[in-house]
C-alpha positions in Angstrom: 1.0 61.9 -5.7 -1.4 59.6 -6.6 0.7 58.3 -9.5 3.3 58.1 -7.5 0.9 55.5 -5.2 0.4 53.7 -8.1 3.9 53.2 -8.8 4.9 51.8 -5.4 1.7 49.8 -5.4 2.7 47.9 -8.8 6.1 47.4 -7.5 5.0 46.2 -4.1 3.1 43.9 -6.1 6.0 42.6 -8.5 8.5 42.3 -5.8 5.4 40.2 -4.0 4.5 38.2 -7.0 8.7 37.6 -8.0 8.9 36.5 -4.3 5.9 33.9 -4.9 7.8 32.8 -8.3 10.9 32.0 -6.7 9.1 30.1 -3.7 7.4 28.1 -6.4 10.9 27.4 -8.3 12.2 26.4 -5.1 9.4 23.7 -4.4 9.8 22.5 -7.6 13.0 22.0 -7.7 12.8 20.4 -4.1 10.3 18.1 -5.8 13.1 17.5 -8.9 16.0 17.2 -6.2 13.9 14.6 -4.3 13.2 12.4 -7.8 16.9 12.2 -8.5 18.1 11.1 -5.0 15.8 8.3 -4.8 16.9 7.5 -8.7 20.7 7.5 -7.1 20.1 6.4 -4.1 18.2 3.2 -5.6 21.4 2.8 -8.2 23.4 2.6 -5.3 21.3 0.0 -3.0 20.9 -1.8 -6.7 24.9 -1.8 -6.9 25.7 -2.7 -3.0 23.6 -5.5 -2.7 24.4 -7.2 -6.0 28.7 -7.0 -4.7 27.2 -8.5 -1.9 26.0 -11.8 -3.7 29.8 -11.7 -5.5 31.2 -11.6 -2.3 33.4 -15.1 -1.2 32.7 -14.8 2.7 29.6 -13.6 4.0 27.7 -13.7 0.4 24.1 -13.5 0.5 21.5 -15.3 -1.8 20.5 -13.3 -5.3 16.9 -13.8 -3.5 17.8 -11.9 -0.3 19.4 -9.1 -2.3 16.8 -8.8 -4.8 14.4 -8.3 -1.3 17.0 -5.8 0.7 16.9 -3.7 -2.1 13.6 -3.7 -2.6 13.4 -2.6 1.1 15.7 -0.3 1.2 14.2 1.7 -1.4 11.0 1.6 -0.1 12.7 3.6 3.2 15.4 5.9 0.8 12.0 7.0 -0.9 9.7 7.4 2.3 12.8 9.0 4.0 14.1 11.5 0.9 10.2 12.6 0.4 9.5 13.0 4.3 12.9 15.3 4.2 11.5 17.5 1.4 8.3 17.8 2.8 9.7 19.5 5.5 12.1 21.4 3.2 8.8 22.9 1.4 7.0 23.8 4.5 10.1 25.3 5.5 10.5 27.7 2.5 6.5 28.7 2.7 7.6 30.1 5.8 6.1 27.8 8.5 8.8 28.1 12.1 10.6 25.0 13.7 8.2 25.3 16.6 5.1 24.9 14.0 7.1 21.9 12.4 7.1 20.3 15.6 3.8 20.8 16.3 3.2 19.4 13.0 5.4 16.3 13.5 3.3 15.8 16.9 0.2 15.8 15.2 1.1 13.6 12.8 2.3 11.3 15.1 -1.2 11.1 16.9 -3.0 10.9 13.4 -0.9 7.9 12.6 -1.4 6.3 16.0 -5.3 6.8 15.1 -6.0 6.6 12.0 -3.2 5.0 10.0 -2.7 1.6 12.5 -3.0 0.1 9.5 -0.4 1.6 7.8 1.7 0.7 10.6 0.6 -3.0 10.6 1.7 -3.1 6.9 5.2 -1.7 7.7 5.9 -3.8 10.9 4.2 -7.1 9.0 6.9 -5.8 6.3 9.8 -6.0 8.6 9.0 -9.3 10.0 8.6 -10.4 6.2 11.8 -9.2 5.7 13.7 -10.6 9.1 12.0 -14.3 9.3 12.6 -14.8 5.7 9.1 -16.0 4.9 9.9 -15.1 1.4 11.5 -13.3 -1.3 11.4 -11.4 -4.6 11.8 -14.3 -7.6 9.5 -16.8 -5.5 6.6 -18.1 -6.3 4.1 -18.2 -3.3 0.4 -18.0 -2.7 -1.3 -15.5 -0.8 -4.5 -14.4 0.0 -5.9 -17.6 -3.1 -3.4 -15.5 -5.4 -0.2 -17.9 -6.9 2.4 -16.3 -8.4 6.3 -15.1 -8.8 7.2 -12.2 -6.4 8.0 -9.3 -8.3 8.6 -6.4 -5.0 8.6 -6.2 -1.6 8.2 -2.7 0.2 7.3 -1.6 3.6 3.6 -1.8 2.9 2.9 -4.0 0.2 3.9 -7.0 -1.8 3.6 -7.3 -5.5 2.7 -10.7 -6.9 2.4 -11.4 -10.6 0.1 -14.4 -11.3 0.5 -16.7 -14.3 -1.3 -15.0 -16.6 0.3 -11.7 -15.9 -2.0 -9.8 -13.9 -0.2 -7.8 -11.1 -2.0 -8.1 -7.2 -0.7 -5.7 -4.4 -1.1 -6.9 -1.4 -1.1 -5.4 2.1 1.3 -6.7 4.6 -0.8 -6.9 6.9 -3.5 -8.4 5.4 -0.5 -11.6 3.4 -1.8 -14.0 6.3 -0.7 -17.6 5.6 1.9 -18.0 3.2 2.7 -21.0 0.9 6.3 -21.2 -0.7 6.8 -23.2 -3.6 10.2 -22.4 -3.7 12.4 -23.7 -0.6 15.2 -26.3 -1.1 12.9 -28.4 -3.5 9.5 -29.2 -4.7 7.7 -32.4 -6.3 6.8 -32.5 -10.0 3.0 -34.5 -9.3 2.3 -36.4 -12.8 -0.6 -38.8 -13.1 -1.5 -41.4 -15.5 -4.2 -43.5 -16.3 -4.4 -47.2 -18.2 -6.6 -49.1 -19.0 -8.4 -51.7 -16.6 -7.6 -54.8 -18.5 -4.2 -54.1 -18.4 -1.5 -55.9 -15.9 -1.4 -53.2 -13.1 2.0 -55.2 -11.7 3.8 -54.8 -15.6 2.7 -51.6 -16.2 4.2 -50.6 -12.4 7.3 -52.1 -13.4 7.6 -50.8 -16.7 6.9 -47.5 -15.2 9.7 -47.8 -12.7 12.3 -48.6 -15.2 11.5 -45.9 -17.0 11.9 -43.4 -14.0 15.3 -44.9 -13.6 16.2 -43.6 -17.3 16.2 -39.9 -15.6 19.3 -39.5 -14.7 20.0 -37.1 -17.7 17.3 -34.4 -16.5 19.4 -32.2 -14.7 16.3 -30.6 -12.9 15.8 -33.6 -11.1 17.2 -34.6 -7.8 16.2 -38.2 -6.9 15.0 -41.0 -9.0 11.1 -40.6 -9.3 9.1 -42.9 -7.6 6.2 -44.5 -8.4 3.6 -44.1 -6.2 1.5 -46.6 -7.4 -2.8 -46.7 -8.1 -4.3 -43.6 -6.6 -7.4 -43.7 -8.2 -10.1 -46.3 -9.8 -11.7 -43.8 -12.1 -14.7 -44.2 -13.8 -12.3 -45.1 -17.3 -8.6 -46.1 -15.9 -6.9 -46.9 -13.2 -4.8 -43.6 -12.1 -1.2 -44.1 -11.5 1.1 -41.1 -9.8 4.8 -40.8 -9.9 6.5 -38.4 -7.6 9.8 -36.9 -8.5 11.6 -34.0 -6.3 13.3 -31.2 -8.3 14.7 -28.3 -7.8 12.6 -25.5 -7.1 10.5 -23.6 -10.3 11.1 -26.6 -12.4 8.3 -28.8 -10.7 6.3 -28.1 -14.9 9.1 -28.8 -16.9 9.6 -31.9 -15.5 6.2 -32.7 -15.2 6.0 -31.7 -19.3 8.7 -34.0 -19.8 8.1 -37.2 -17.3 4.7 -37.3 -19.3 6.3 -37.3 -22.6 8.1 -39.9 -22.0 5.9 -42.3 -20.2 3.2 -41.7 -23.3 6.3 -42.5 -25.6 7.0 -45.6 -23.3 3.5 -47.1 -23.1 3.0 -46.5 -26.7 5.9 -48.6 -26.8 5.0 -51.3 -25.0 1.3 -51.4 -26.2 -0.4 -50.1 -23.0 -3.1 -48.4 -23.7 -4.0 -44.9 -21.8 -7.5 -44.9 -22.6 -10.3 -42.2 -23.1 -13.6 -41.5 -21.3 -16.1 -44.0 -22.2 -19.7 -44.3 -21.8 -22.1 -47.4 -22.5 -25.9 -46.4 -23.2 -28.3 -48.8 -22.8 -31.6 -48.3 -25.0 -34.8 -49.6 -23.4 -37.4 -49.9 -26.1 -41.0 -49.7 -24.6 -43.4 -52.9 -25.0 -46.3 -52.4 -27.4 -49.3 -51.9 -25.3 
């Protein structure tokens, strides 16, 4: 008899340990399900939004689809992983009625104690809607300049110029500066000398911004501001040119090429910091 206990006991327990096994496979592979959706479903958001840009009527900017997809996998993933969730407290057994009460309570946690969370998400859509900017740009947030590498719900990725990623709250992005609608300035200064003609050099100058034509980046002649500065070793000169947008430093690079080549040229000097020290030698007492 007491064997016989045994017996049942030990199969009671395999049948309850094989049901525990399976419950586990099955949240796994709810887990392994749920990766592979959001890998499709962000191939196929990938795929829509780029035929969108190809489109002839109703085509939308590479920037605007490079930011809708970023969005809308953002939502897939909350979405597919909220779904599974459920799924996984389904199979451990918890009723609809619990699920709801569940749902409810998470509801009143977020209205608590995830308003920020919120914030971020609705500071998202409003990102997203009014178009204050897009993946590819280069903006600066929060002191941080840099190219726009994601946008989600929640956060915006911005990768600085010396390659250091910053994630940054919606709702925390606060005023943002775009460097990269319709056009931006290429700012170059240079400085001559002070016994140099001001008016010749001006000229010269100007004559040499009208040589530009064959930079494609650039979409007026640059002007010639004229003397911005009297600096403690040359008079500062700045030229202005509008380009188009993220080419501002390669035209800047190459305007200042060629003005150095130009005043070489004409025998203008751009000179260096100087200093004049004046040695007072004590009187013999």
């Amino acid at each position: 008899m007491k064997n016989l206990q045994e017996i049942l006991g030990l199969e009671s327990l395999v049948s309850a340990g094989a049901g525990i096994g399976i419950k586990i496979l099955q949240i796994i592979g709810i887990f392994v399900l749920c990766w592979f959706l959001i890998r499709i479903a962000n191939g196929l958001a990938h795929k829509f939004f780029k035929k969108q840009t190809q489109k002839h009527r109703l085509a939308i900017s590479e920037r605007k689809a490079n930011t809708l997809n970023s969005i809308s996998s953002s939502i897939l993933k909350y979405v597919i992983y909220f779904i599974g969730l459920f799924t996984i407290l389904k199979i451990l057994g918890v009723d609809s009625n619990s699920l709801l009460v569940i749902a409810s309570a998470g509801s009143v946690a977020i209205g608590l104690g995830a308003q920020s969370v919120v914030s971020d998400m609705m500071d998202g859509f409003f990102i997203l809607f009014e178009d204050h900017y897009a993946v590819g740009d280069i903006v600066t947030i929060q002191n941080v300049t840099g190219v726009v590498e994601g946008v989600s719900l929640r956060y915006t990725k911005i990768r600085d110029f010396q390659g250091k990623m910053h994630i940054i709250p919606n709702g925390s992005v606060g005023i943002v500066t775009n460097l990269c609608n319709d056009f931006i300035n290429a700012l170059v200064t240079v400085g001559v000398a002070y016994d140099a003609n001001i008016d010749h050099v001006l000229a010269i100058l100007e004559d040499e911004m009208n040589q530009t034509t064959d930079i494609e980046s650039i979409l007026e002649t640059p002007v010639v501001v004229g003397v911005v500065g009297l600096d403690d070793s040359a008079v500062s000169i700045r030229i202005v040119a509008k380009c188009k947008i993220k080419t501002n430093f390669a035209v800047e690079t190459e305007l200042r090429r060629r003005i150095k080549n130009r005043l070489d040229k004409e025998g203008i000097e751009i000179p260096f910091p100087q200093r004049t020290v004046h040695i007072v030698q004590q009187k013999e007492a």
